[in-house]
VOMAR-434294 format. One line per 4 residues: number of its first residue (from 1); their letters; for each residue x, y, z of C-alpha. Coordinates in Angstrom, 2 decimals, decimal comma. Example, Ala and Ser with C-alpha at 12.3 -4.5 7.8 and 13.67 -1.06 7.14 Angstrom:
1> AS> 12,30:-4,50:7,80; 13,67:-1,06:7,14 .
END
This chain:
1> XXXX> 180,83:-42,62:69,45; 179,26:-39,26:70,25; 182,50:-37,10:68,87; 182,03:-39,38:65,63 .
5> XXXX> 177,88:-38,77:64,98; 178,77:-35,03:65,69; 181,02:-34,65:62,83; 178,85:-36,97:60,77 .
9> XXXX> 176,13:-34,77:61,45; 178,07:-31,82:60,22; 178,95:-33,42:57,38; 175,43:-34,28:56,22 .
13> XXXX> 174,06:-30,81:57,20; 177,44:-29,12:54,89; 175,86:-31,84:52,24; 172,61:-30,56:52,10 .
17> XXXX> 173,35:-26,81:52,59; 175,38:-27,52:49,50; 172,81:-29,35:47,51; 170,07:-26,23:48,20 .
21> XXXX> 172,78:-23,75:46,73; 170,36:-22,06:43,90; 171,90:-23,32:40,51; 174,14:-20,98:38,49 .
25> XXXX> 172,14:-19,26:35,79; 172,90:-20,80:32,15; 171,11:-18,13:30,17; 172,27:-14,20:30,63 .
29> XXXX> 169,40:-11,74:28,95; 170,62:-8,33:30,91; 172,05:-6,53:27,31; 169,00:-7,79:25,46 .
33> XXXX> 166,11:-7,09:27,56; 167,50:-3,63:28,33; 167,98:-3,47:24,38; 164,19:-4,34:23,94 .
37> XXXX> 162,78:-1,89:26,12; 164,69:0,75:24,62; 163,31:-0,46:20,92; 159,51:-0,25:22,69 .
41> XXXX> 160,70:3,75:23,91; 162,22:4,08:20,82; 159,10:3,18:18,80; 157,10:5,90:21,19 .
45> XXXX> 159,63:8,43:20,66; 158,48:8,00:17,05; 155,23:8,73:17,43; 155,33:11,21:19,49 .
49> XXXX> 158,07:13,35:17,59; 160,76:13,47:19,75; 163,25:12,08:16,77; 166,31:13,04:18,67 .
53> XXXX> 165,70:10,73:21,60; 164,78:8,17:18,93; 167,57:8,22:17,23; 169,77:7,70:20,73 .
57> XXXX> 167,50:5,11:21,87; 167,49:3,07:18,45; 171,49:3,43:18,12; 172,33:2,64:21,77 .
61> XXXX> 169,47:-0,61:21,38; 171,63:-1,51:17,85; 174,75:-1,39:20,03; 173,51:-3,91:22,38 .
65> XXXX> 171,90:-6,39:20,28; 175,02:-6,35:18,41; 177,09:-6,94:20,86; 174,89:-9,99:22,24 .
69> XXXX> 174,59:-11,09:18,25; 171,06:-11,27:18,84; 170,46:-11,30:15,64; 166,32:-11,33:15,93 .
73> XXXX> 166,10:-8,34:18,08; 168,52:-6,37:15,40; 166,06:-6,95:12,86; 163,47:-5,93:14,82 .
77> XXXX> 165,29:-2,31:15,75; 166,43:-1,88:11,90; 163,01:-2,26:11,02; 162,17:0,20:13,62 .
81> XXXX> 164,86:2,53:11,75; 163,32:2,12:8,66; 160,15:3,82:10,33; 162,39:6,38:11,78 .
85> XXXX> 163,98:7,75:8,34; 160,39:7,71:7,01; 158,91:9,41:9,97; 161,81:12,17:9,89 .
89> XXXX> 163,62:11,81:6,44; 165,78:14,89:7,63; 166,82:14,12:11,31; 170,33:15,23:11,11 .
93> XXXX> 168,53:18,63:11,08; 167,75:17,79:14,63; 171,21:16,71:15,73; 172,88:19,79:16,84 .
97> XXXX> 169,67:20,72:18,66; 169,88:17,48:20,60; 173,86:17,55:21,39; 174,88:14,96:19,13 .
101> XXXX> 177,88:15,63:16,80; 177,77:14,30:13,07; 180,74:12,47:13,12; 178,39:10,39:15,88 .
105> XXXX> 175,73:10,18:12,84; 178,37:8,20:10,79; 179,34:5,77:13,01; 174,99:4,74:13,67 .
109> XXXX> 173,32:1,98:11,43; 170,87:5,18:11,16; 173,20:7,04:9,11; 171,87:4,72:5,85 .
113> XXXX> 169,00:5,41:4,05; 165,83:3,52:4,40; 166,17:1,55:1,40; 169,31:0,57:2,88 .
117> XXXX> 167,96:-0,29:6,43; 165,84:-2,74:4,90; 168,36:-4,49:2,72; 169,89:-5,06:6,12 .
121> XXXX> 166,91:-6,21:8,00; 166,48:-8,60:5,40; 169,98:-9,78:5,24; 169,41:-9,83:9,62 .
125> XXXX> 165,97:-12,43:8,66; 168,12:-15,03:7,11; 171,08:-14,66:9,59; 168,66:-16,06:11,99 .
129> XXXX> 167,65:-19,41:13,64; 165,01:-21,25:11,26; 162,01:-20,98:13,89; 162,40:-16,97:13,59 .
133> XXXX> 163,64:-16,79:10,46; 160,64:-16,99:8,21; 158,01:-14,83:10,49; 161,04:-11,88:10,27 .
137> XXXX> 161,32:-12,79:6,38; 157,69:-11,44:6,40; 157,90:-9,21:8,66; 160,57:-7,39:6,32 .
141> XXXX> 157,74:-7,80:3,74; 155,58:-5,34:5,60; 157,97:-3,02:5,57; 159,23:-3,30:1,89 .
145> XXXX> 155,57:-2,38:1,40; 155,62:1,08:3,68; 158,76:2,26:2,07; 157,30:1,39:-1,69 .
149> XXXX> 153,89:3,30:-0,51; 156,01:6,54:1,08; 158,28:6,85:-2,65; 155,08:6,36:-4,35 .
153> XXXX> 152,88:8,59:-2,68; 155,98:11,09:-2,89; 156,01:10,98:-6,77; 152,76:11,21:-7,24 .
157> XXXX> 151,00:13,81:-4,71; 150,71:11,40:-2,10; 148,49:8,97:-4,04; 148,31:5,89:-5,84 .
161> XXXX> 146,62:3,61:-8,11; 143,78:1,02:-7,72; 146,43:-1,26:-9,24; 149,00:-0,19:-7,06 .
165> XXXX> 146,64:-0,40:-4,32; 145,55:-4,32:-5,00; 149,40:-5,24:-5,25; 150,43:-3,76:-2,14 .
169> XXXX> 147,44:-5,55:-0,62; 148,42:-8,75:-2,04; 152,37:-8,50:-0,91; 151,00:-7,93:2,81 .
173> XXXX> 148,52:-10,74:2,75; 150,72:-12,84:2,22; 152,82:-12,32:5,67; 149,98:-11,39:7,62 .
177> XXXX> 149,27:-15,04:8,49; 153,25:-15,50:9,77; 153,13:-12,53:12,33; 149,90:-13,20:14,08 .
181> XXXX> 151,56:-14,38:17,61; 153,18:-10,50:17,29; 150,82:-8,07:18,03; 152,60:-5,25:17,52 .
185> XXXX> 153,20:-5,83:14,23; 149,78:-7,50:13,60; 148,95:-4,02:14,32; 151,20:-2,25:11,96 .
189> XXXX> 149,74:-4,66:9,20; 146,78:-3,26:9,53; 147,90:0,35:9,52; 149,91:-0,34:6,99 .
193> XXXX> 146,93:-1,70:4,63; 144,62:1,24:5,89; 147,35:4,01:4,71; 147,06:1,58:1,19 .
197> XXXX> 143,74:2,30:1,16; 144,00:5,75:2,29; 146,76:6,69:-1,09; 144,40:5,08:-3,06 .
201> XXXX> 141,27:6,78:-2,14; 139,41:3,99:-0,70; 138,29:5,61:2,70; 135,83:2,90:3,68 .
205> XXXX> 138,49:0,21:3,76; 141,42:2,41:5,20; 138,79:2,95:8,35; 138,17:-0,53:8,94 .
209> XXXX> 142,43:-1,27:9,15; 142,97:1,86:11,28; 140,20:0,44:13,82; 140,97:-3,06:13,84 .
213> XXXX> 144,71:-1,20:14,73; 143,37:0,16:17,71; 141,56:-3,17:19,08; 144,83:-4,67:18,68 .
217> XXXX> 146,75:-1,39:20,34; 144,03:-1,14:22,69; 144,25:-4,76:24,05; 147,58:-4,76:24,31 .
221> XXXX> 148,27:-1,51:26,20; 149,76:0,28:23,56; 148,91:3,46:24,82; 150,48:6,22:22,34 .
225> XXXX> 149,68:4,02:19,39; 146,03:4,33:19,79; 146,04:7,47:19,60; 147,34:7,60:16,27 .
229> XXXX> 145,17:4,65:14,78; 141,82:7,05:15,99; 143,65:10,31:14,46; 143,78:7,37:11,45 .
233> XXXX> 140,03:6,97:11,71; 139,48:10,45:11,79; 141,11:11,45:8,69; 139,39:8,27:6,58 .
237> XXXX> 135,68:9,64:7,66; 136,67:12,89:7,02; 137,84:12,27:3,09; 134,51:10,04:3,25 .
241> XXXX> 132,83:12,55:3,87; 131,35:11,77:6,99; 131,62:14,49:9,56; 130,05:13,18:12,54 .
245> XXXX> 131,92:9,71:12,77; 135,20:11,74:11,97; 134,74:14,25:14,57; 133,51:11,08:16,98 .
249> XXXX> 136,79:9,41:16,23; 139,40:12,26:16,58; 137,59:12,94:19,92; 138,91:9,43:20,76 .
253> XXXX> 142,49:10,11:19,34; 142,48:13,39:21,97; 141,65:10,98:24,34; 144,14:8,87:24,51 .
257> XXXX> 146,74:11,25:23,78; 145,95:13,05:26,91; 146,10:9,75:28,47; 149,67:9,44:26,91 .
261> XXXX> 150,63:13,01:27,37; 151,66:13,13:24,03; 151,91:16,54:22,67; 152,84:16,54:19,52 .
265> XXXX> 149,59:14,50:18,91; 147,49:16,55:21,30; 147,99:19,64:18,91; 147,72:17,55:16,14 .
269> XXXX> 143,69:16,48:17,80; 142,87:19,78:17,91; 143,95:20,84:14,70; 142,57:17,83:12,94 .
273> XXXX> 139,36:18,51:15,20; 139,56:22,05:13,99; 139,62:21,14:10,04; 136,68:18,56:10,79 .
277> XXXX> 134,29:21,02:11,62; 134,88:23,33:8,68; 133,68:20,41:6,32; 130,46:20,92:4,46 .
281> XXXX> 128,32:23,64:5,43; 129,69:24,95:8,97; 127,35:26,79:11,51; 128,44:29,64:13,11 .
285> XXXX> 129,17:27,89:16,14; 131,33:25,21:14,07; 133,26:28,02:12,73; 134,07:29,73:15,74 .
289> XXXX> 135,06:26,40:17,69; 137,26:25,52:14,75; 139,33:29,02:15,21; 139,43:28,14:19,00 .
293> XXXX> 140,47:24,90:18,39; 143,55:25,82:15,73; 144,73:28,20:18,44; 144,33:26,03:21,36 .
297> XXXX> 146,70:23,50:19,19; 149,19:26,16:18,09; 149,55:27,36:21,91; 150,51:23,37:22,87 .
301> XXXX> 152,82:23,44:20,07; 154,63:26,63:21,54; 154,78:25,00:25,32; 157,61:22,79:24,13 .
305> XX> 159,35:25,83:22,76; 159,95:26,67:26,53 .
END
């Protein structure tokens, strides 16, 4: 009888090791999570300049969603490439520089233009499950709106009409209240409206976007990105003619550049800063912190030459 409840008990402790086993996973995220954090780099690479590590980061993300077919994601990084071709229209410049070959360039989703990037974010929005398919539909909306803006304000001196202006406005209205659980792009909505604004010569409004940008930025960590929505604020009160707030704001833009380390926009603070104080009727003082200024930014510029 003893031999007997031995081996039972074996068998019920085998039984329950068994049953404690963790479960086998049923959902595999590796390709796409590494895929989305190289979209967020991506998007900072932007902003910061560096368009050669953009471009790698964007192409090796488009390789990954692809091969997932995670199809929300893609539309997310093509939209992200539309940003890219506006941000650096002639990046295969940079290519040699940056030790990629153009036969490399051909075989990237990059290598189309932006018009063409957005066809196929669009085409990506409809590929996609119903729940996501309608908040990327107007996502794509945004963009259509930034790459209408950029060929208008390059035909015409970089501005537009009031008309122009109030249609713009109206397209991104209407997909502002379908992206409002994204607060990245909640954020780009409004950046996107200020730089309407901003064509059109309405400074007042373009200043209100660029700083309800940075709450959004600033709540959500998005370091980099604020400073550009106060370099934003800067410029508006600056073509409004208000010195003081503009030189108030583009100290905040240095700021959080620093914070960021971001160089390309630390020389652009100081340049900006420099141009501010030159408005109106500069003291002496003004004038001779503004030339310190402009060559404190040029020497920045010339550290990443080395």
């Amino acid at each position: 009888m003893k031999r007997y409840s031995g081996i039972s008990l074996l068998i019920l402790l085998f039984l329950i090791s068994c049953s404690s086993a963790p479960k086998r996973i049923m959902l595999v995220t590796e390709n796409s999570d590494l895929a989305y954090s190289q979209l967020e780099s991506a998007n900072t690479s932007i902003i910061e300049g560096k368009y050669d590590r953009a471009y790698t980061l964007l192409s090796s993300a488009h390789n990954l969603a692809l091969s997932v077919d995670n199809t929300e994601l893609l539309c997310k990084i093509v939209l992200s490439g539309v940003v890219f071709k506006i941000s650096c229209p002639t990046f295969s410049v940079f290519l040699p520089a940056a030790g990629l070959e153009h036969t490399a360039v051909s075989k990237s989703f990059l290598a189309q233009s932006k018009e063409e990037l957005l066809d196929y974010a669009k085409k990506l929005a409809n590929r996609t499950d119903s729940k996501q398919s309608e908040t990327l539909r107007h996502l794509c909306t945004i963009y259509d709106v930034r790459v209408q803006l950029e060929n208008e304000k390059s035909a015409s001196e970089e501005t537009i009409s009031a008309q122009s202006a109030k249609n713009y406005v109206a397209l991104l209205e209407q997909a502002v209240s379908y992206i409002e659980k994204e607060p990245y792009y909640l954020a780009y909505f409004y950046r996107t409206r200020g730089d309407v604004f901003m064509a059109s010569g309405n400074y007042g409004e373009a200043q209100k976007n660029y700083e309800e940008s940075a709450k959004i930025h600033t709540k959500e960590r998005y370091l980099v990105e604020i400073g550009l929505d106060w370099y934003c604020v800067a410029r508006s009160y600056s073509l409004n003619e208000k010195k003081q707030n503009a030189i108030e704001a583009i100290k905040l833009a240095l700021k959080y550049d620093k914070d960021a380390e971001n160089t390309q926009g630390i020389a652009s603070d100081y340049l900006a800063y420099s141009k501010i104080l030159c408005k109106g009727t500069p003291s002496e003082e003004e004038k001779m912190l503004s030339e310190e200024l402009a060559a404190w930014s040029e020497k920045i510029l010339n550290s990443l030459a080395h």
